[in-house]
MARRODREN-593314 format. One record per atom (N, C-alpha, C): residue in one letter; x, y, z. Coordinates in pm, whole numbers, plus 50000, padded with zeros to 5 digits. Example, Ala and Ser with C-alpha at 12.3 -4.5 7.8 and 13.67 -1.06 7.14 Angstrom:
<recs>
A513194943150780
A512304955050780
A513204967050780
S512854977550708
S513674989450714
S512905000350787
</recs>
This chain:
<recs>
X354037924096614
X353927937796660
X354027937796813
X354747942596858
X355147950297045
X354077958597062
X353677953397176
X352447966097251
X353767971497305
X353407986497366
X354437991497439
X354997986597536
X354267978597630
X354427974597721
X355667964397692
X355517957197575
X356137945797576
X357567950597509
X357697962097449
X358617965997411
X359317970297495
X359067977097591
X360047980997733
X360567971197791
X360157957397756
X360487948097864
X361167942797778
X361477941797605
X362427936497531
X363467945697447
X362767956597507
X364637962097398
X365897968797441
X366147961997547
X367297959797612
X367907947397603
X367017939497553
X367257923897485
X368007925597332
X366947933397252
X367427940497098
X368907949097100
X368767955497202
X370237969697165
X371147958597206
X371327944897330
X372247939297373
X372547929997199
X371667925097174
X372027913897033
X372267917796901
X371937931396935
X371947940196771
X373027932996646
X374137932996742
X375567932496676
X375647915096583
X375077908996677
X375187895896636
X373807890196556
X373077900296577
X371847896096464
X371847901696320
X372717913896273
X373267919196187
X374427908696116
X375217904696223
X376177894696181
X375587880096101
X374677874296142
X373747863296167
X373067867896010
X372607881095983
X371877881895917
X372467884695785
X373657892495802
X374507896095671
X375957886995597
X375997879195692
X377267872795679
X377157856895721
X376387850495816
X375807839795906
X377497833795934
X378227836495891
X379957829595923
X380507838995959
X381057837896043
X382497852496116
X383727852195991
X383887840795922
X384947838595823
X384387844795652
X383187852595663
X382827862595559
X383227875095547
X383757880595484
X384537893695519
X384397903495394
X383397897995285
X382677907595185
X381407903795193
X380987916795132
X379507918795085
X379447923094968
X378497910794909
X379017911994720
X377047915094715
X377247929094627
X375937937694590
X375957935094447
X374697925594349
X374647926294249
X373607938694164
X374087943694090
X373437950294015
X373047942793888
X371237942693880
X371337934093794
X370947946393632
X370547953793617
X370407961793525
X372207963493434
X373067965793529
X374467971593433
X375287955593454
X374827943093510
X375627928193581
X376977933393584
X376607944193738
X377807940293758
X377797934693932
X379227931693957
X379167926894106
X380367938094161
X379207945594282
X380357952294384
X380387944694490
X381717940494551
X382507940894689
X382397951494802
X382337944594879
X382587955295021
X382957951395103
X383857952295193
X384147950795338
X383507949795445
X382867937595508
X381577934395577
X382297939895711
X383147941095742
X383407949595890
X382607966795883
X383347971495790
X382287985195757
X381527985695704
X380317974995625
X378997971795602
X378537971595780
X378807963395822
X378537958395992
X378357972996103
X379847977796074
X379487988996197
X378808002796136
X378478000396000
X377118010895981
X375898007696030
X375507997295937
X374797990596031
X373677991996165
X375047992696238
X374847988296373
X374168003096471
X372808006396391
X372528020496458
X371528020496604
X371018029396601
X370218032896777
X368848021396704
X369048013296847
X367518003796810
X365898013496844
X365008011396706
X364288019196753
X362728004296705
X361818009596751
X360368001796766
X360038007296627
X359047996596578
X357808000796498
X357107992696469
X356247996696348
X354617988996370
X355127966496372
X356257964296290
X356057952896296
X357467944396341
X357557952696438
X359217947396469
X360327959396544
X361637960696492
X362387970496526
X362997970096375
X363997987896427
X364997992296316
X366257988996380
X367037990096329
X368637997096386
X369458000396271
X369268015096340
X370138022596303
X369148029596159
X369578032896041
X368808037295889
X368228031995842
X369148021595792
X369048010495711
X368787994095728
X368187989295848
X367957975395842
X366447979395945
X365657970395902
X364467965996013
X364467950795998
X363797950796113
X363847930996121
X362317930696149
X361397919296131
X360037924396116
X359747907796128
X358497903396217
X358077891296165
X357927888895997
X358577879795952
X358357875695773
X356687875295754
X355927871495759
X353917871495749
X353907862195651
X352697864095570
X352277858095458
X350987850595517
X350237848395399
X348477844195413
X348867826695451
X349717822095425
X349947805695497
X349727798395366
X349337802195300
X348817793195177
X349627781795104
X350997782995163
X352197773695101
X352507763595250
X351767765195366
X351507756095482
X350037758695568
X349817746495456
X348487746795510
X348267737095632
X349237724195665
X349327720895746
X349787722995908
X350417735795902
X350857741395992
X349947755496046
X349597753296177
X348967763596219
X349017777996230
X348637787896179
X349447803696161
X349817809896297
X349577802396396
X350107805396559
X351107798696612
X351607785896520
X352547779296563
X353547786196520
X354617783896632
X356237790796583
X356727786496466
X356717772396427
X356917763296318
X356307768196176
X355407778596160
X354717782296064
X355947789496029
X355747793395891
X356727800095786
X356557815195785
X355477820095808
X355277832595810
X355897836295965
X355747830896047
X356467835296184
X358147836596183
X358997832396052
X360467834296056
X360547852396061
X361767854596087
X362157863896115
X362737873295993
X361917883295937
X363077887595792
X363497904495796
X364777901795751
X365577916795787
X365497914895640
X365617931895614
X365627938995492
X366027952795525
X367337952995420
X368527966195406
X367437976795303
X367227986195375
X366907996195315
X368258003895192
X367678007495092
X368888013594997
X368568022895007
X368848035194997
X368868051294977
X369938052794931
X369418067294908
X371248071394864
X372248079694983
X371938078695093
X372708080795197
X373378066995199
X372608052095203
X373458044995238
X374338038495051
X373998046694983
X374418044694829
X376288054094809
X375988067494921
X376848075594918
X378128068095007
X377498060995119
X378808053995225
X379368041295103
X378468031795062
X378998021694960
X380278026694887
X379738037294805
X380478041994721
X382288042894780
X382528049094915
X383388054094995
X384098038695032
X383648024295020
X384008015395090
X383828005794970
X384118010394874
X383767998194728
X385467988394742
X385377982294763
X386527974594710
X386727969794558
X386027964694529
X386037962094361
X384787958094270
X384957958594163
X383327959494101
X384057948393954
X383037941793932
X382827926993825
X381807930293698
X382297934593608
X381397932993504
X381117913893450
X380177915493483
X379817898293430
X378917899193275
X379577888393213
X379147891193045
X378387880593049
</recs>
């Protein structure tokens, strides 16, 4: 969590890296160029075009309680957890597991309505 203070002094750091932490986070290779969404209720697999997955994406960086947003649909947030799977590792050390970094795509149906508009192809798997 950013006191305010500390947030003024880093998110000009955030709006500069946005692009490449989205990248990093959705794709980790520049040579990925879909985004395959499984549905596991109907198995099927949709495609998408990670250039326009990417520059949706890529919205106004904003603060909150455990990290930042950008844009609707992504926040990036320290990962946490009670430590209980490293017990050898201190919960203040960087090296601890709960200190990784975890982004999570919000779904709505605003960002259900853009999918739809940018589907490349869909996989029924039997």
């Amino acid at each position: 969590m950013f006191t305010e203070k500390e947030w003024n002094g880093r998110k000009e750091l955030f709006v500069k890296i946005k692009n490449e932490l989205l990248k990093w986070g959705f794709s980790s290779h520049s040579s990925r160029e879909i985004l395959v969404l499984f549905d596991r209720k109907m198995n099927i697999a949709k495609l998408y075009p990670m250039k326009d997955i990417l520059k949706l994406l890529a919205g106004e960086v904003k603060r909150t309680k455990g990290g930042f947003n950008t844009g609707e649909f992504v926040s990036f947030q320290r990962k946490g957890g009670n430590g209980s799977l490293s017990k050898t590792i201190p919960k203040n050390s960087i090296k601890h597991p709960g200190n990784n970094i975890q982004l999570k795509l919000k779904i709505n149906d605003k960002l259900i309505d853009f999918l739809r508009k940018i589907l490349i192809a869909e996989y029924k798997i039997k």
